[in-house]
mmJSON file of the N, C-alpha and C atoms, coordinates in Angstrom:
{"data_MODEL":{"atom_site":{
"group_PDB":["ATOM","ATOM","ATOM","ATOM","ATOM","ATOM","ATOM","ATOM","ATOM","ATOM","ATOM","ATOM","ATOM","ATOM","ATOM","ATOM","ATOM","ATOM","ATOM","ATOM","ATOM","ATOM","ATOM","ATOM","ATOM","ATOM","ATOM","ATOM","ATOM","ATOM","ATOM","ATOM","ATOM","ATOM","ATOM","ATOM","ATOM","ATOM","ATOM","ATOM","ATOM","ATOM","ATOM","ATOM","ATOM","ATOM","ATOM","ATOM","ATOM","ATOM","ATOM","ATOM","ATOM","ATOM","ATOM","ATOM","ATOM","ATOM","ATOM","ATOM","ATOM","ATOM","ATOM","ATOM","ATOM","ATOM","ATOM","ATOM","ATOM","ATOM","ATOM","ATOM","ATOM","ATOM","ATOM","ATOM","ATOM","ATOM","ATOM","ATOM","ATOM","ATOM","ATOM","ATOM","ATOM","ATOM","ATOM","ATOM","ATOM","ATOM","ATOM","ATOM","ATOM","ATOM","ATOM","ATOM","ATOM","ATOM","ATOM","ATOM","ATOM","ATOM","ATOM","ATOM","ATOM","ATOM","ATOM","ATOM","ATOM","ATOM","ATOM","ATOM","ATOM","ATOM","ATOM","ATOM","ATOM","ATOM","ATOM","ATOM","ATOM","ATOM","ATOM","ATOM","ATOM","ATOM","ATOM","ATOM","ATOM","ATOM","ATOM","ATOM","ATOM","ATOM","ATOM","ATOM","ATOM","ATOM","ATOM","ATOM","ATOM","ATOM","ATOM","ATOM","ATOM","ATOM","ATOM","ATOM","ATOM","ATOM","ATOM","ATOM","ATOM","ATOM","ATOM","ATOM","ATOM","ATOM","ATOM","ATOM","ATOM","ATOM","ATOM","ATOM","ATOM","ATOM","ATOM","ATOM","ATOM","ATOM","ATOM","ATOM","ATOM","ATOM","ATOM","ATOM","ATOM","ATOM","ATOM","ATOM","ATOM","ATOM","ATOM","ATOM","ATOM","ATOM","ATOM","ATOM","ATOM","ATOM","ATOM","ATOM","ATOM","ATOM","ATOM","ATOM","ATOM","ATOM","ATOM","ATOM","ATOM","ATOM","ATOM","ATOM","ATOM","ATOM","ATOM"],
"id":[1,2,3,4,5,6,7,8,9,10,11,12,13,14,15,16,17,18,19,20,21,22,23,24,25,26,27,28,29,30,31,32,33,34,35,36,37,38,39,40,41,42,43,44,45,46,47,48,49,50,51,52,53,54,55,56,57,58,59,60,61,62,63,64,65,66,67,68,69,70,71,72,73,74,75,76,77,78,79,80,81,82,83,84,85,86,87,88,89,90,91,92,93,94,95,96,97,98,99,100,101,102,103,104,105,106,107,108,109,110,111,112,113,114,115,116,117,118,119,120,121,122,123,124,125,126,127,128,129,130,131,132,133,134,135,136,137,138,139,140,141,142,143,144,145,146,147,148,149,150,151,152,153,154,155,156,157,158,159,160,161,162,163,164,165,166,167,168,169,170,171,172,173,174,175,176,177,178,179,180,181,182,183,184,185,186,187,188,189,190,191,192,193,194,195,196,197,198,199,200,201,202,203,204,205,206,207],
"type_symbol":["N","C","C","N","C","C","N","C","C","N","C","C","N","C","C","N","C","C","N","C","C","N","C","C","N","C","C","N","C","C","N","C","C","N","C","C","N","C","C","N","C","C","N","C","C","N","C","C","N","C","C","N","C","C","N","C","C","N","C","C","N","C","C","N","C","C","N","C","C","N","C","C","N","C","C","N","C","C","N","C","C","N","C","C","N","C","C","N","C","C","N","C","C","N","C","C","N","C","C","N","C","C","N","C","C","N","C","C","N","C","C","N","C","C","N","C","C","N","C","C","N","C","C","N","C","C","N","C","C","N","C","C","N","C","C","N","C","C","N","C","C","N","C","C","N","C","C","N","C","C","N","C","C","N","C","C","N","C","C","N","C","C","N","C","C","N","C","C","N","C","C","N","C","C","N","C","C","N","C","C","N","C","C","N","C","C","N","C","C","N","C","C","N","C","C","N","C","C","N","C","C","N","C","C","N","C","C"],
"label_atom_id":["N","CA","C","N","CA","C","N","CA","C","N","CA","C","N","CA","C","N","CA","C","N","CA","C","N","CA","C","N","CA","C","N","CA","C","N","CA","C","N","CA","C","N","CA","C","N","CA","C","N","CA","C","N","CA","C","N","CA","C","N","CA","C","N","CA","C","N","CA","C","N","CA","C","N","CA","C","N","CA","C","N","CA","C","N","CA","C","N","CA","C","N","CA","C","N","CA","C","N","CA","C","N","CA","C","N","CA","C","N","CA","C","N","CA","C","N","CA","C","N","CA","C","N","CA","C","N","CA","C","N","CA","C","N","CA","C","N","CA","C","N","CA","C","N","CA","C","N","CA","C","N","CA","C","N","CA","C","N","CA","C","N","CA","C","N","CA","C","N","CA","C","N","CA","C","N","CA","C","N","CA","C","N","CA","C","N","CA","C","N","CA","C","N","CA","C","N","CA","C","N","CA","C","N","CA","C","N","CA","C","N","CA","C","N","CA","C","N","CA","C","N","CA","C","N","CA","C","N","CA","C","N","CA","C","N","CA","C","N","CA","C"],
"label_alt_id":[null,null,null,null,null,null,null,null,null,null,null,null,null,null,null,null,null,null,null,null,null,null,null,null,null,null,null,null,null,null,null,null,null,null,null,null,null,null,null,null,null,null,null,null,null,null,null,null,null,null,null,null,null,null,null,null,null,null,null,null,null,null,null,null,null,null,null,null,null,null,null,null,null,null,null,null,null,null,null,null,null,null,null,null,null,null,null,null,null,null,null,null,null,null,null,null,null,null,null,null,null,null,null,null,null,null,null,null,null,null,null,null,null,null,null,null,null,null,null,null,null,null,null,null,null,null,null,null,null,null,null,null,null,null,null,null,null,null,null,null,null,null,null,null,null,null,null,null,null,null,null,null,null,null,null,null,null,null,null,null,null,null,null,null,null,null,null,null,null,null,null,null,null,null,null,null,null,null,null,null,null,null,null,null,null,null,null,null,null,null,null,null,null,null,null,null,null,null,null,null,null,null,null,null,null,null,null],
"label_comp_id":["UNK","UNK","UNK","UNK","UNK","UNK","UNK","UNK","UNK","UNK","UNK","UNK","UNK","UNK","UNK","UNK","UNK","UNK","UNK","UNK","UNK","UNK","UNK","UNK","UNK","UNK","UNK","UNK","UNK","UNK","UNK","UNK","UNK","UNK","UNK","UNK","UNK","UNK","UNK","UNK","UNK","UNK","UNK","UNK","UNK","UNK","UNK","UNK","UNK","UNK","UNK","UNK","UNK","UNK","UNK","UNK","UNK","UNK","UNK","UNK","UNK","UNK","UNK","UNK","UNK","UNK","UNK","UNK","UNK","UNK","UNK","UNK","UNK","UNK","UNK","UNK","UNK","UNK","UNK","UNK","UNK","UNK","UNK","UNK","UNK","UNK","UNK","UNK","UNK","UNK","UNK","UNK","UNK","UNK","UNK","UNK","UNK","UNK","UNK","UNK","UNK","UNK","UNK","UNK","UNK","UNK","UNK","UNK","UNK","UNK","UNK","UNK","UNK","UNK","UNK","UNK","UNK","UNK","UNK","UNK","UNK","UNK","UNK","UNK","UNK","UNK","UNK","UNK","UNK","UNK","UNK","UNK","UNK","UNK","UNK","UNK","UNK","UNK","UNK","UNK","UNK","UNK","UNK","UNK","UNK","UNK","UNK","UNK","UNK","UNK","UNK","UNK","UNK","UNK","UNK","UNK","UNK","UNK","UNK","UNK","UNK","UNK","UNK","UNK","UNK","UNK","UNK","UNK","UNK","UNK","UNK","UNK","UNK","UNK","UNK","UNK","UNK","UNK","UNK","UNK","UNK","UNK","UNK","UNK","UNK","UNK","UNK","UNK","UNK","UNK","UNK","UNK","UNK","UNK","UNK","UNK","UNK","UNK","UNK","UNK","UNK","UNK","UNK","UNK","UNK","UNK","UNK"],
"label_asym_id":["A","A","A","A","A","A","A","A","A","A","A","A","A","A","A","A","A","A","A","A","A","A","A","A","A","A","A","A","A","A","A","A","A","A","A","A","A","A","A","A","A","A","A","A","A","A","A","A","A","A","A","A","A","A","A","A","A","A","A","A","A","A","A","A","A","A","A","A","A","A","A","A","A","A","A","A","A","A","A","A","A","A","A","A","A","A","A","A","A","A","A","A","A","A","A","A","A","A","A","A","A","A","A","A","A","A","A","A","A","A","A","A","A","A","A","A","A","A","A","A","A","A","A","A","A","A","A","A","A","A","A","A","A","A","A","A","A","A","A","A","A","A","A","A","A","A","A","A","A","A","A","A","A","A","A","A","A","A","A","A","A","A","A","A","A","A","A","A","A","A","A","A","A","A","A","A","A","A","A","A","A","A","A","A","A","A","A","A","A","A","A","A","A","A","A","A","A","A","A","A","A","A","A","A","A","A","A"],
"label_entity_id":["1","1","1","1","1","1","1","1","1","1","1","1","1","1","1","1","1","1","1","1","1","1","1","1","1","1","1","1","1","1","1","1","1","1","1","1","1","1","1","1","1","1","1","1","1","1","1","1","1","1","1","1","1","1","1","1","1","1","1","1","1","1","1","1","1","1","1","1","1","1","1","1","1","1","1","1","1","1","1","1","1","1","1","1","1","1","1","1","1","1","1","1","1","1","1","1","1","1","1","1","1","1","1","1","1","1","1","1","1","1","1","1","1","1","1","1","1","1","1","1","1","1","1","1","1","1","1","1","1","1","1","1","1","1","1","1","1","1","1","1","1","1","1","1","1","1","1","1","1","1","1","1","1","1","1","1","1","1","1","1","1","1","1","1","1","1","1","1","1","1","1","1","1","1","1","1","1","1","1","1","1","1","1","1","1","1","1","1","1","1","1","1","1","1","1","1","1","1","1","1","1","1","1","1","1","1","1"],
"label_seq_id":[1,1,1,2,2,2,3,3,3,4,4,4,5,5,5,6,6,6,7,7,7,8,8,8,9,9,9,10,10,10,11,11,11,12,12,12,13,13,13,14,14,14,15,15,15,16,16,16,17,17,17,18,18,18,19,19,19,20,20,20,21,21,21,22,22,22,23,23,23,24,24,24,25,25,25,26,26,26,27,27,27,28,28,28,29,29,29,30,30,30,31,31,31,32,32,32,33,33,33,34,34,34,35,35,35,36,36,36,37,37,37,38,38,38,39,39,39,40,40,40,41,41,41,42,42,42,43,43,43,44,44,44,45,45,45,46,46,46,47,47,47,48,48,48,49,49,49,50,50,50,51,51,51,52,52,52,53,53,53,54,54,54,55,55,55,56,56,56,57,57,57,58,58,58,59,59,59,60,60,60,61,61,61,62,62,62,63,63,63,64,64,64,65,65,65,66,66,66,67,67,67,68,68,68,69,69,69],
"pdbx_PDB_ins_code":[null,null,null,null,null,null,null,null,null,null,null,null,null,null,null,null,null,null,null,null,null,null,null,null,null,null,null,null,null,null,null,null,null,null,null,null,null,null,null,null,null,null,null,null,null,null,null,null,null,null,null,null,null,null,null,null,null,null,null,null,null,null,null,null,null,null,null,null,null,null,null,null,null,null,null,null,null,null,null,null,null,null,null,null,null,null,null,null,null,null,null,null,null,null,null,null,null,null,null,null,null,null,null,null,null,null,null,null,null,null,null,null,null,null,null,null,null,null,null,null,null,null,null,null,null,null,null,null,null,null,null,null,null,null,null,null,null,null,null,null,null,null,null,null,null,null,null,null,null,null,null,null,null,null,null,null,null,null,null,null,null,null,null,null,null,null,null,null,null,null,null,null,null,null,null,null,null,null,null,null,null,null,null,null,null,null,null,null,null,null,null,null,null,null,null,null,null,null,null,null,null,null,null,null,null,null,null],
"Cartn_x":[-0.73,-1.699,-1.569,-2.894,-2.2,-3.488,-4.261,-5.053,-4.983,-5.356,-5.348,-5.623,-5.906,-6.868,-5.54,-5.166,-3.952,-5.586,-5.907,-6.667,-7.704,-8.577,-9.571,-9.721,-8.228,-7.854,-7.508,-8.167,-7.913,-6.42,-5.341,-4.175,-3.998,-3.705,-3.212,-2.065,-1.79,-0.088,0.212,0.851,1.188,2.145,1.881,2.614,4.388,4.428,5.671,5.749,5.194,5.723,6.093,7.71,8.094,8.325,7.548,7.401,8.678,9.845,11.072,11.343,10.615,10.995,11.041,10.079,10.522,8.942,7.65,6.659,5.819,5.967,5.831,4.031,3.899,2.778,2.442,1.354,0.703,0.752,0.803,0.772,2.292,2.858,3.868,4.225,4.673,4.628,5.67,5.24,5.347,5.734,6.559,6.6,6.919,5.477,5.593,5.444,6.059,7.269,5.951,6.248,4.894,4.954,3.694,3.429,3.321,3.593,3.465,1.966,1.717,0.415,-0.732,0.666,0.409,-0.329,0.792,0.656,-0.652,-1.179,-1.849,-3.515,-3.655,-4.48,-4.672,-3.699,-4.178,-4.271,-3.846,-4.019,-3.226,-1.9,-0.643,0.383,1.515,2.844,2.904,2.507,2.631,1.744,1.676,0.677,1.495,-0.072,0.556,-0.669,-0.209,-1.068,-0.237,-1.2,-0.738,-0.761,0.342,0.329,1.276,1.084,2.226,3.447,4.584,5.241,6.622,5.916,6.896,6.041,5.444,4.897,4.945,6.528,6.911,7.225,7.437,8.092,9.651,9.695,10.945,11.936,13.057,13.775,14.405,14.579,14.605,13.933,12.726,11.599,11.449,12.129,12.196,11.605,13.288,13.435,12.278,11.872,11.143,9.484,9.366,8.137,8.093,8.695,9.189,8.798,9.724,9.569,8.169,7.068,6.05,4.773,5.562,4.827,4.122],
"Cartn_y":[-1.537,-1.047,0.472,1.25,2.538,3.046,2.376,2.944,1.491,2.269,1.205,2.058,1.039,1.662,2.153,2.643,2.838,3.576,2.627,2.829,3.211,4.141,5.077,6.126,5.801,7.057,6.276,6.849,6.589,6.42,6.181,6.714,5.895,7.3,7.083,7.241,6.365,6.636,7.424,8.099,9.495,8.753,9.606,9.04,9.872,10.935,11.577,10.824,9.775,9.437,8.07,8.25,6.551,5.89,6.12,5.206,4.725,5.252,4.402,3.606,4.126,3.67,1.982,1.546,0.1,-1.029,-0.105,-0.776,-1.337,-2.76,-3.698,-3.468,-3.409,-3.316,-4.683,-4.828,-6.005,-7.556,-8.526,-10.106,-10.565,-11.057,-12.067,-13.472,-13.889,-15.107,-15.749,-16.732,-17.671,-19.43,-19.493,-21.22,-21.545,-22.578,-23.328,-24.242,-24.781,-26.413,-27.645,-28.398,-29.519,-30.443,-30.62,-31.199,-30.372,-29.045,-28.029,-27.825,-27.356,-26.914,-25.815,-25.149,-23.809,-24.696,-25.249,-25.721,-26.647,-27.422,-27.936,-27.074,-25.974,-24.929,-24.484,-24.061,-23.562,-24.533,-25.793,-26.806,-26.874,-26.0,-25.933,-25.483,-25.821,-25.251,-23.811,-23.922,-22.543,-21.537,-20.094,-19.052,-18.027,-17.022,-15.683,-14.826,-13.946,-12.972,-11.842,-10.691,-9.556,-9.681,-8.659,-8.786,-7.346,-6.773,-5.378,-6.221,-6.304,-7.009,-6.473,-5.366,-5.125,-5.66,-6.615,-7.773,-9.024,-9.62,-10.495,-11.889,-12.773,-13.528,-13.156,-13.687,-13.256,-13.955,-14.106,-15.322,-16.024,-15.013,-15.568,-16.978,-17.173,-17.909,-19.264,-18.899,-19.793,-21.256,-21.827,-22.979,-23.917,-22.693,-23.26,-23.178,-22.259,-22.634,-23.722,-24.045,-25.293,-26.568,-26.292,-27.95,-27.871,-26.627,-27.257,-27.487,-27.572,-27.242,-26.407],
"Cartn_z":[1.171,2.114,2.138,1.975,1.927,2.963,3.902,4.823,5.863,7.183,8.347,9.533,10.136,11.656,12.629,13.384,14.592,15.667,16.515,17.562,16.966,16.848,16.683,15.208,15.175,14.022,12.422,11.634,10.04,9.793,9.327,9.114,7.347,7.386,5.148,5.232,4.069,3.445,2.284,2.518,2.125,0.537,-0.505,-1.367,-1.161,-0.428,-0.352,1.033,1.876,2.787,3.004,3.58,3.503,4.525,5.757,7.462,6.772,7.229,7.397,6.217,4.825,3.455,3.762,4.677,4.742,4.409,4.434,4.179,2.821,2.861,2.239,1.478,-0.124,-0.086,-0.957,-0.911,-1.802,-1.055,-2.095,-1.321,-1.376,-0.024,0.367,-0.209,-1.169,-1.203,0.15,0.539,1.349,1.577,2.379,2.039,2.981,3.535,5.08,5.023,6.294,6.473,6.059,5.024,4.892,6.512,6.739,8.488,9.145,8.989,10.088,10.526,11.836,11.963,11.254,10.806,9.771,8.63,8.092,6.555,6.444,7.299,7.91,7.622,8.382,8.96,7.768,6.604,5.329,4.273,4.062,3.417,2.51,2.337,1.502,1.282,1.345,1.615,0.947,-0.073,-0.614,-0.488,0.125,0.367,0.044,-0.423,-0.93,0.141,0.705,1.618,2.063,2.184,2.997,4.691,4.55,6.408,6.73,7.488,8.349,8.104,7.571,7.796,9.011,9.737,11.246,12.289,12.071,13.326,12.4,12.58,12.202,13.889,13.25,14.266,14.699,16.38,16.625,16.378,15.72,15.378,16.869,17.824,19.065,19.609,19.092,19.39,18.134,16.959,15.748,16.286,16.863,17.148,17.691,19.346,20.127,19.188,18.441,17.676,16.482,15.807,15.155,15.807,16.982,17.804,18.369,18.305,18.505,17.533,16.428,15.201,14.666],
"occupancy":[1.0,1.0,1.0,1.0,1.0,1.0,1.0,1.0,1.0,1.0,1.0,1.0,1.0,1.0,1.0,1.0,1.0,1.0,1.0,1.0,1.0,1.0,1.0,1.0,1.0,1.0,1.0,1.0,1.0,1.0,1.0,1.0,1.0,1.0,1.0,1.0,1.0,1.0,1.0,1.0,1.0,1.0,1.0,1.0,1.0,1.0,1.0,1.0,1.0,1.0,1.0,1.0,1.0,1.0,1.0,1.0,1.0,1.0,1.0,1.0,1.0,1.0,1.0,1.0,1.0,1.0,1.0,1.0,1.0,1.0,1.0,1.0,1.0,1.0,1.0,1.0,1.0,1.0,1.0,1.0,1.0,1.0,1.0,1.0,1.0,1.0,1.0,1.0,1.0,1.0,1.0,1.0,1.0,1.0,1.0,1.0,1.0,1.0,1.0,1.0,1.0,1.0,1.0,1.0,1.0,1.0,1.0,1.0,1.0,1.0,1.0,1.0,1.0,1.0,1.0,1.0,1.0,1.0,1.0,1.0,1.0,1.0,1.0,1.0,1.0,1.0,1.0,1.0,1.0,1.0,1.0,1.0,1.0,1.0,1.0,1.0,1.0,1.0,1.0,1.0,1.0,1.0,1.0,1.0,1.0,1.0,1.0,1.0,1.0,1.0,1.0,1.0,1.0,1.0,1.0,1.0,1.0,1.0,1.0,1.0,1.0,1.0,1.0,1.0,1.0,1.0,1.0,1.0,1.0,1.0,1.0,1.0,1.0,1.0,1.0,1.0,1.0,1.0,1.0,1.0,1.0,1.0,1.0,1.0,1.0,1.0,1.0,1.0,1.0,1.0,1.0,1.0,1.0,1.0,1.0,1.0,1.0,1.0,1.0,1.0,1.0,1.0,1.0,1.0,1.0,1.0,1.0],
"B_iso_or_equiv":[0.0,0.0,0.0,0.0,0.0,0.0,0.0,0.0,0.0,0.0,0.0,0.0,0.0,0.0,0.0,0.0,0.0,0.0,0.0,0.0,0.0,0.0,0.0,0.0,0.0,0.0,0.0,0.0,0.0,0.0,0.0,0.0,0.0,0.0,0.0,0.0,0.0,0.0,0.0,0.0,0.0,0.0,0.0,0.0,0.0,0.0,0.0,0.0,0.0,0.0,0.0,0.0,0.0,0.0,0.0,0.0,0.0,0.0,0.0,0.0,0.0,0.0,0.0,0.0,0.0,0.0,0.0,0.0,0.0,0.0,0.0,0.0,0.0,0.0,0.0,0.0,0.0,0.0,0.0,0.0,0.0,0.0,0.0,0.0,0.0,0.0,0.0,0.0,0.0,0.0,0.0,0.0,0.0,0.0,0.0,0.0,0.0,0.0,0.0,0.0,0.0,0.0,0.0,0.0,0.0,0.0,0.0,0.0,0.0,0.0,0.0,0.0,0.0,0.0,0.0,0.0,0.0,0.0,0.0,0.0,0.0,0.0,0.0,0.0,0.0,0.0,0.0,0.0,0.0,0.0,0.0,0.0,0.0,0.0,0.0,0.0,0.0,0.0,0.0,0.0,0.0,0.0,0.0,0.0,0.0,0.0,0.0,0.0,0.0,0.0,0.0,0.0,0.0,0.0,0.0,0.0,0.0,0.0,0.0,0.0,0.0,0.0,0.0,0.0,0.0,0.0,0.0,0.0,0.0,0.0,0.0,0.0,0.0,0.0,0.0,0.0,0.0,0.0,0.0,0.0,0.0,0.0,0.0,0.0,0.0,0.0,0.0,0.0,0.0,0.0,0.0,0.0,0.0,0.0,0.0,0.0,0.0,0.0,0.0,0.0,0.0,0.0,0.0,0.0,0.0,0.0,0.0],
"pdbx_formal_charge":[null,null,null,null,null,null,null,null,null,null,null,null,null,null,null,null,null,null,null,null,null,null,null,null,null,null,null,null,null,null,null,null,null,null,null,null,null,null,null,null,null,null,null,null,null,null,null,null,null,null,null,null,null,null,null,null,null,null,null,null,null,null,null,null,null,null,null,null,null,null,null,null,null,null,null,null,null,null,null,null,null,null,null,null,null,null,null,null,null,null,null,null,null,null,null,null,null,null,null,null,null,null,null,null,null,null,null,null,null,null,null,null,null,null,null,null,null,null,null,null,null,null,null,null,null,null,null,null,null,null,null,null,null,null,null,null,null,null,null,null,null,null,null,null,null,null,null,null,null,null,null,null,null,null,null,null,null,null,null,null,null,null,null,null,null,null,null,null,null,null,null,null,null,null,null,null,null,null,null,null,null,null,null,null,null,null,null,null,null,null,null,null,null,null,null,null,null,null,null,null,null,null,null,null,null,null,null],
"auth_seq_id":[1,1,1,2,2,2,3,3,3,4,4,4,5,5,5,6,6,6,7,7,7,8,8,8,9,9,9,10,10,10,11,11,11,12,12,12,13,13,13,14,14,14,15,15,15,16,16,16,17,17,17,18,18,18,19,19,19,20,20,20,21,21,21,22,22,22,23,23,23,24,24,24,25,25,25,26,26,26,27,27,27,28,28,28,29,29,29,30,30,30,31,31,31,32,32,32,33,33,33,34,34,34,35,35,35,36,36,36,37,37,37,38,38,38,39,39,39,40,40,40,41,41,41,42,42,42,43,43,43,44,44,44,45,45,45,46,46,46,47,47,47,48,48,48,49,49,49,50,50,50,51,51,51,52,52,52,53,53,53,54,54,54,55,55,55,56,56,56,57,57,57,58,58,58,59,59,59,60,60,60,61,61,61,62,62,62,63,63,63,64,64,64,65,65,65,66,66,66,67,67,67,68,68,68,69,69,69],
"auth_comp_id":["UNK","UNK","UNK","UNK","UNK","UNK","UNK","UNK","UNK","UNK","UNK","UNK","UNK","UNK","UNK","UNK","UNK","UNK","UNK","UNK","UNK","UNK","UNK","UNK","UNK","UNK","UNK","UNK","UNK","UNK","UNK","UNK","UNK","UNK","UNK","UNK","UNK","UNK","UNK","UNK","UNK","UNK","UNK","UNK","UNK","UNK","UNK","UNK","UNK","UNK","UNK","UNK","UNK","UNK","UNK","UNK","UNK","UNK","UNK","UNK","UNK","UNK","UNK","UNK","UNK","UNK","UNK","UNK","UNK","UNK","UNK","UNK","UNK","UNK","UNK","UNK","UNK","UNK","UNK","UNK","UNK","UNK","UNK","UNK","UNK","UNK","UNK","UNK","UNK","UNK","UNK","UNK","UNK","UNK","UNK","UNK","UNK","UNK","UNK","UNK","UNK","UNK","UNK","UNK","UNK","UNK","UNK","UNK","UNK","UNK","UNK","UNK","UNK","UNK","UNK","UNK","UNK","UNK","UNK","UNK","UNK","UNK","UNK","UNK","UNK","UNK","UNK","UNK","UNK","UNK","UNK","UNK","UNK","UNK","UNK","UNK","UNK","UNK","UNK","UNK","UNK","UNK","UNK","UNK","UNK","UNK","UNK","UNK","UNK","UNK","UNK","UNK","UNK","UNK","UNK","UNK","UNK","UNK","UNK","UNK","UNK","UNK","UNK","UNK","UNK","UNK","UNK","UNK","UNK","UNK","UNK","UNK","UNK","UNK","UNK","UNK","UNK","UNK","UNK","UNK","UNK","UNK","UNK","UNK","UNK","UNK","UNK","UNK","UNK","UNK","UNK","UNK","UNK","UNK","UNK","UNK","UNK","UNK","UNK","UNK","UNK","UNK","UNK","UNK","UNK","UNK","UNK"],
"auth_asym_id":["A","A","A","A","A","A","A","A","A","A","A","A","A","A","A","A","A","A","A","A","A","A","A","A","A","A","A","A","A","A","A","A","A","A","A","A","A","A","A","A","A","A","A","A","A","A","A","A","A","A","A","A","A","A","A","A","A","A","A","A","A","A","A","A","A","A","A","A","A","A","A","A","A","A","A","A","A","A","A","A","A","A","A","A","A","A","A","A","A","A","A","A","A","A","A","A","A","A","A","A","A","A","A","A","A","A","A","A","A","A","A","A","A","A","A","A","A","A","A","A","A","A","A","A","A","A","A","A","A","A","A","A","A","A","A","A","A","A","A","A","A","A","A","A","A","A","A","A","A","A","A","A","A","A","A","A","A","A","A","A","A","A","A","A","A","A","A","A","A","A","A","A","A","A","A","A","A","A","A","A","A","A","A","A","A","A","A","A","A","A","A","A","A","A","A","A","A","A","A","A","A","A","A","A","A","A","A"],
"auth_atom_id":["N","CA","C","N","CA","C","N","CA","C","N","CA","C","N","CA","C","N","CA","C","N","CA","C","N","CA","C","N","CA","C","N","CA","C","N","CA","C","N","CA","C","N","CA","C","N","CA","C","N","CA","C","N","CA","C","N","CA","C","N","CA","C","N","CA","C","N","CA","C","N","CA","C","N","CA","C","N","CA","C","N","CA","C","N","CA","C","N","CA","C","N","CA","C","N","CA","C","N","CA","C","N","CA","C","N","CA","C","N","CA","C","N","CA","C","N","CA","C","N","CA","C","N","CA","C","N","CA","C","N","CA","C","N","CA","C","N","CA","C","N","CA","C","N","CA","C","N","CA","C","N","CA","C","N","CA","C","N","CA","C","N","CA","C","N","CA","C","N","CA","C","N","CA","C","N","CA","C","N","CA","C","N","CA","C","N","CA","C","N","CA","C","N","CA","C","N","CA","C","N","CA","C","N","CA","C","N","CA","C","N","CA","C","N","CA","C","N","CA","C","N","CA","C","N","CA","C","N","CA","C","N","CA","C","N","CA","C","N","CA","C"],
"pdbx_PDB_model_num":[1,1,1,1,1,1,1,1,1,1,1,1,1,1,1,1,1,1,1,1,1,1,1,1,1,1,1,1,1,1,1,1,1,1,1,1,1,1,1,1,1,1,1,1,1,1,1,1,1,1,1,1,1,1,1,1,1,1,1,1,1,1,1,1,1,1,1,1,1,1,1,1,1,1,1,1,1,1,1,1,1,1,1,1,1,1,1,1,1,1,1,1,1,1,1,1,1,1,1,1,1,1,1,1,1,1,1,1,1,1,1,1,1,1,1,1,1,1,1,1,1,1,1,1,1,1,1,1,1,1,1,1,1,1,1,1,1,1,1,1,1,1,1,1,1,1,1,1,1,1,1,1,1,1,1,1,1,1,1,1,1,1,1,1,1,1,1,1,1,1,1,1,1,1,1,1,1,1,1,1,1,1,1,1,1,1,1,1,1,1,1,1,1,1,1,1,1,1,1,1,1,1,1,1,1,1,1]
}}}
């Protein structure tokens, strides 16, 4: 991702700039639980997609999202 909205404002990614040398570019591969509601919703355990990946799930919350599929 090298452009994205923050409110109102354009914001580019700088090729000399590294937001915390930590942002993820291109597609995620992925692998969600077969029966899940997810897996379900996309029609297959396996997905590849982009996403911010610093708005992740909280692992705090794992469990209790699991047990509700």
């Amino acid at each position: 991702m090298t452009e994205w909205l923050k409110g109102n404002m354009l914001e580019k990614r700088r090729e000399t700039g590294d937001l915390g040398g930590t942002m993820r570019l291109g597609a995620y591969q992925a692998e969600l639980t077969k029966g899940s509601k997810i897996a379900d919703i996309y029609g297959d355990t396996q997905i590849s997609e982009r996403h911010r990946h610093r708005y992740e799930v909280n692992v705090d919350y794992k469990e209790r999202l699991e047990d509700c599929g």
